[in-house]
Each structure stands twice: as C-alpha cells, then as structure tokens.
C-alpha positions as CSV (number, residue, x, y, z in Angstrom):
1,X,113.2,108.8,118.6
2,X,113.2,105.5,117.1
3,X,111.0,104.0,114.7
4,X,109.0,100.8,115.8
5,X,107.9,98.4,113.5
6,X,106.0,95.0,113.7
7,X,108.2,92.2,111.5
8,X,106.0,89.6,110.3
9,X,106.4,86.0,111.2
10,X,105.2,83.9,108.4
11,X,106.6,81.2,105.9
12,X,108.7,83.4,103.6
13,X,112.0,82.6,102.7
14,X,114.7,83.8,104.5
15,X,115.5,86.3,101.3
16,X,112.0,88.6,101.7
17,X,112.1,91.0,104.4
18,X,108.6,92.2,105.4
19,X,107.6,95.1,107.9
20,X,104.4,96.6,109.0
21,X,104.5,100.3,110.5
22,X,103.4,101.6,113.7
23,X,102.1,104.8,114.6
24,X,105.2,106.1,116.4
25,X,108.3,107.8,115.7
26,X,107.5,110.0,113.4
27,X,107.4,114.3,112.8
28,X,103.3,114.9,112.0
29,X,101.4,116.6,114.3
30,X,97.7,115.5,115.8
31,X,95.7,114.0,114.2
32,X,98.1,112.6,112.0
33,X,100.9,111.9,115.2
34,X,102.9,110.8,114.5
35,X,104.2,108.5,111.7
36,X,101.6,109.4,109.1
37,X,103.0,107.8,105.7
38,X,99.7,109.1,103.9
39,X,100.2,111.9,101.6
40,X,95.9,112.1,100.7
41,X,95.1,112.8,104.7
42,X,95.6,116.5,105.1
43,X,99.0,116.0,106.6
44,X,102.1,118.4,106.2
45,X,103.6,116.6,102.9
46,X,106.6,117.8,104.5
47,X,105.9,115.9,107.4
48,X,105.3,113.0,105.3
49,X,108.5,112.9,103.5
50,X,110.3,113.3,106.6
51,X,108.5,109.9,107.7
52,X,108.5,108.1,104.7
53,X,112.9,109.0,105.0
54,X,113.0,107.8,108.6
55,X,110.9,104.7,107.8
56,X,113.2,104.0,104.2
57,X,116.7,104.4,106.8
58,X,115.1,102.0,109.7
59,X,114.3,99.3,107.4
60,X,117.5,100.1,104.8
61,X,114.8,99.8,102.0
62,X,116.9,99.0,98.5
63,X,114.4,101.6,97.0
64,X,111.7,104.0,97.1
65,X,108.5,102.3,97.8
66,X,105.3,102.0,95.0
67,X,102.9,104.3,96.4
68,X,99.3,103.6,95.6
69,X,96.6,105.6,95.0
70,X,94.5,102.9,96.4
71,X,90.6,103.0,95.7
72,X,89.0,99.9,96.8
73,X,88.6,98.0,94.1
74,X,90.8,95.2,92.5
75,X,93.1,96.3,90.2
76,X,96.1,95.0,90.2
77,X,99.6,96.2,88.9
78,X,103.0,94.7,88.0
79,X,106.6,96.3,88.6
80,X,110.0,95.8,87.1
81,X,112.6,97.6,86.8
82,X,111.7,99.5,83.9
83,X,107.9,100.1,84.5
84,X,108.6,101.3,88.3
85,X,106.8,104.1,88.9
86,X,108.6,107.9,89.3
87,X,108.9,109.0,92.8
88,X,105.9,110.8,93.9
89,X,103.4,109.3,91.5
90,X,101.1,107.2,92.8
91,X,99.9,104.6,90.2
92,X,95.7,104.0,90.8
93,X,95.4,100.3,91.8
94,X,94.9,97.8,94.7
95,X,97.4,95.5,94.5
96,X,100.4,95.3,93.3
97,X,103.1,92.2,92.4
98,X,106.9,92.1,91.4
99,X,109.5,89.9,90.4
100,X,112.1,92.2,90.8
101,X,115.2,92.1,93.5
102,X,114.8,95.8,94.7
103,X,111.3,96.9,94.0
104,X,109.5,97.7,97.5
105,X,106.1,96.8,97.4
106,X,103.5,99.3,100.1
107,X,100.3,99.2,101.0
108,X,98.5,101.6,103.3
109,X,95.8,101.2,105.8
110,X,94.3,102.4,108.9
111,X,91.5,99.6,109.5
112,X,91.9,97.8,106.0
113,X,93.2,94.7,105.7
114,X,96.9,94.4,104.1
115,X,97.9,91.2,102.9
116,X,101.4,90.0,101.5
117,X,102.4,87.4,99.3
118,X,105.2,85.6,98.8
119,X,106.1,82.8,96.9
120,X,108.0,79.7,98.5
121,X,111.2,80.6,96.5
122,X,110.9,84.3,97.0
123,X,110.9,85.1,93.0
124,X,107.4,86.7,93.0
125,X,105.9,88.9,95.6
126,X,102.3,90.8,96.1
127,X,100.9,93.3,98.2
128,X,97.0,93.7,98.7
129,X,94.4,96.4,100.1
130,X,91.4,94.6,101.3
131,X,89.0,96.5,103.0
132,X,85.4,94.8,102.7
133,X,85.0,96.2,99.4
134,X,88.4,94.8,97.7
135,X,87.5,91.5,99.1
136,X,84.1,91.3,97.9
137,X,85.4,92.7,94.4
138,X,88.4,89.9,94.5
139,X,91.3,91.6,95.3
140,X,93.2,88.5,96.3
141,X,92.1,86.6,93.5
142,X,93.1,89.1,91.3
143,X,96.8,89.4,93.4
144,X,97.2,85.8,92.9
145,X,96.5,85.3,89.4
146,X,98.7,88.6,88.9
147,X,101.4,86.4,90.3
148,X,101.1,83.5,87.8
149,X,102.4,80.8,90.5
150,X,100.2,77.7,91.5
151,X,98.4,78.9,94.8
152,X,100.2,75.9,97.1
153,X,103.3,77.6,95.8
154,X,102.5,80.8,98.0
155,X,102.2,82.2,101.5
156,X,100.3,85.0,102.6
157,X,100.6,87.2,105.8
158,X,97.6,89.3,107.2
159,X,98.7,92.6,108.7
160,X,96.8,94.3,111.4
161,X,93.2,95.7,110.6
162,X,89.7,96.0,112.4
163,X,88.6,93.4,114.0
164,X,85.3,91.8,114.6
165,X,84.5,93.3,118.1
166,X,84.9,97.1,116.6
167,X,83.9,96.9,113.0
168,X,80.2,97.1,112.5
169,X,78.7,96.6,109.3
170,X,75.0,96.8,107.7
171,X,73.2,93.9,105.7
172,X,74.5,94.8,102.3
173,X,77.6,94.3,103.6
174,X,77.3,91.0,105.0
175,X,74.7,89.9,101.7
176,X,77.5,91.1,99.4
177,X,79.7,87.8,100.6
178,X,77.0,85.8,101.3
179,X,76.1,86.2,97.4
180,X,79.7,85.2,96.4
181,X,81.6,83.1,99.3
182,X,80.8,79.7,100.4
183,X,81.0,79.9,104.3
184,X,81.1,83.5,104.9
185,X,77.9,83.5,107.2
186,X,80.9,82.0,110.1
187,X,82.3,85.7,109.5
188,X,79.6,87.6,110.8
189,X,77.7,88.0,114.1
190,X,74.6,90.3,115.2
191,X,74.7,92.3,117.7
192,X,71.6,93.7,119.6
193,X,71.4,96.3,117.1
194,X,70.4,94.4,114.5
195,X,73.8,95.2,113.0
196,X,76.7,92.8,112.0
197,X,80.1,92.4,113.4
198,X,82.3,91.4,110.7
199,X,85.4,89.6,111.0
200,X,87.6,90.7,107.9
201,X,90.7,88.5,108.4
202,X,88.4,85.6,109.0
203,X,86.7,86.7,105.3
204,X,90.3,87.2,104.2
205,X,91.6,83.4,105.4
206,X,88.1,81.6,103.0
207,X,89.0,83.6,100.0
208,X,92.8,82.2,99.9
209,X,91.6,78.6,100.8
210,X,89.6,78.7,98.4
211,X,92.0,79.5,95.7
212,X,94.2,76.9,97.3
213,X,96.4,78.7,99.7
214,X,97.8,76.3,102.5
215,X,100.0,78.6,104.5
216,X,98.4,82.0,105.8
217,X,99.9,83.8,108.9
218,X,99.0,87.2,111.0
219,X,95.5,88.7,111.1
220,X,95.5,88.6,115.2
221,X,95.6,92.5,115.7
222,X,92.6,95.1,115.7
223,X,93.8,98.9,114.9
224,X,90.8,100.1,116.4
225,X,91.5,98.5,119.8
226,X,95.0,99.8,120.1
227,X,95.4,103.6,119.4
228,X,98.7,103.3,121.3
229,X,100.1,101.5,118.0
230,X,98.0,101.8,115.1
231,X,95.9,104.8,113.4
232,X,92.5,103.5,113.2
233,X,89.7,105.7,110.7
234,X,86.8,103.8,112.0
235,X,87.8,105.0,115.7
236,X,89.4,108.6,114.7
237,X,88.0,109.5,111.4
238,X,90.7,111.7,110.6
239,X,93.8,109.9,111.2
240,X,97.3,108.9,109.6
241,X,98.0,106.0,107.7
242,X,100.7,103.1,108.2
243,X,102.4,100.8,105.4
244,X,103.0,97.2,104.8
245,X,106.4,96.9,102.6
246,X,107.4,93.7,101.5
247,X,110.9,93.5,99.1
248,X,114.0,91.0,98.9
C-alpha cells in the first residue's frame, strides 16, 4: 500500500521539503488505522515503528525525526547536530527550530494546529504545536524568537486542524484570547448553545501578523470533517496521530 501525504504549498525555498501525513497506509489496527505515528496512544509500538519506517522511506527523510513529547505549552527547543536527540527519546517541548542541513523537524496532531516555519533563505526552520492552549501561552512567539530572524524574513504554513464548524469551545476559552489578542473576538462565533465556535487557524494567522509575518499559507482543512484522511480526537477520542516534518 502506498503512503499518501499532503505536500504543502507555501513560500519556502525550493531547498525545504515539507510533508504533512495522512491517515492511510500504514500497519495499526482500529482505532489507531492505520498510519498512527504516536507512540503515547495505546498503539502497538511495533506498529508504530513500522509506520514511522514506511513514512521515513516515502519521503527519503536524511534522518530520524525529533519526536516531542508535546504538552501544550510553549517551550521551545533547538537542534544541531550535536544536541539531536537519541532515537526514541522524546525531548518535552512545543516547538522546536534548527539550523542544521539534515535535522527533521515533527510535530504531531490530531485536531491541533501544526505550523511550520521557514526562513526566506532556508537557513533556519521551526515547527509548532498550537492547540488553543499553545497559542494562548505563545507558542509562535516563542518559535519565532527561537529562530532569531526578523519576522518579514519568514514564512509560515498552517497544517490541517479543527476547524470552526466542529470545534466547540466554552467562555474561558474564548476570554483567554480576548485578554491577550487584539482582534480575536473575529475568531469566535456562538452557537445556540451558548457555546463558541472557535476558529484556530484564523487565531493562528493574528498572532503571526502581529509579530510581523507577511507570508502565511494552509490552514483550509478540518481533521474533524474528514475521517477519510485525517485522525481527529475531538471526533474519535481515541485515535492515532499524524506528523508535520519539515527538513532541507
């Protein structure tokens, strides 16, 4: 079986190669089916592996990716050659940056928000988790000032997440922005519940205006609307999870 991915179309230089990972293709068995590149799920590590190998072969990654042991927050990390992680640790952070030909960046989500970074000359790159928490805590803000490059100098892609029509959120969420982002109010809507329909990407797109980001692509699909391509945890609960690698 082959392995699908979705290949981002953004303003990158030619030199990055960036993939996002669908659900397909892969060895795990319900409810993780099939590519499940989460080794915290309750997944067959086995399984896991296996995926994670078919994954590495499809894209010809240079290296093993840097896992995260990713808790929502906004901790950021650097790699180089010398301070890569060993394979099969899983460093505790949000984000991650290198500026190192060969180091494979990976975030993982199943209705979180994964955003990549690139600068215009390819020399630095960044991977963030942001799920509502990470954003509200300044993930990106961190990301970027991890990557010591003038914000105009970057590009940013927004992978596939939750969108607006399926993720439903209470008042703390929606005050937690409103406390701390100019303009956010345009991100949520009520619904006859009372309830909030949040629109992450659209939270996602202020924050990296704001720190002067001109050029952000992606953020048009909704893993909970498409259970044909992506796991979703909001719709499935217990569910695999899928990567975005970015690398030159």
């Amino acid at each position: 079986m082959t392995v699908p991915v979705l290949e981002p179309r953004w303003a990158a230089p030619d030199k990055v190669h960036a993939a996002f990972s669908l659900r397909s293709g892969g060895t795990s068995e319900p409810p993780w089916d099939t590519l499940n590149l989460g080794v915290h799920v309750g997944d067959d590590p086995a399984a896991v592996i296996e995926n994670r190998r078919r994954l590495a072969n499809v894209l010809g990654l240079p290296s093993e990716p840097v896992w995260l042991d990713q808790v929502h927050g906004n901790e950021v990390i650097e790699v180089d050659e010398r301070s890569r992680p060993a394979v099969g640790s899983r460093p505790r952070a949000d984000a991650v940056v290198t500026r190192t030909p060969g180091v494979v960046l990976a975030i993982q989500v199943a209705d979180c928000l994964p955003v990549l970074f690139s600068s215009r000359d390819g020399r630095v790159l960044g991977a963030a988790h942001a799920g509502w928490r990470g954003l509200a805590a300044g993930v990106l803000e961190a990301t970027v000032a991890a990557m010591a490059t003038p914000p105009a100098d970057l590009v940013a892609w927004l992978g596939p997440a939750i969108g607006p029509a399926h993720f439903e959120v209470g008042d703390e969420v929606r005050e937690a922005f409103l406390a701390s982002q100019r303009g956010a109010e345009s991100a949520f809507r009520q619904n006859p519940k009372g309830r909030w329909q949040c629109d992450l990407p659209e939270l996602a797109r202020q924050r990296l205006a704001a720190l002067g980001l001109t050029r952000v692509d992606g953020g048009e699909w909704c893993t909970a609307a498409d259970p044909v391509r992506f796991f979703s945890h909001r719709r499935d609960q217990r569910t695999g999870r899928m990567a975005a690698l970015i690398w030159c």
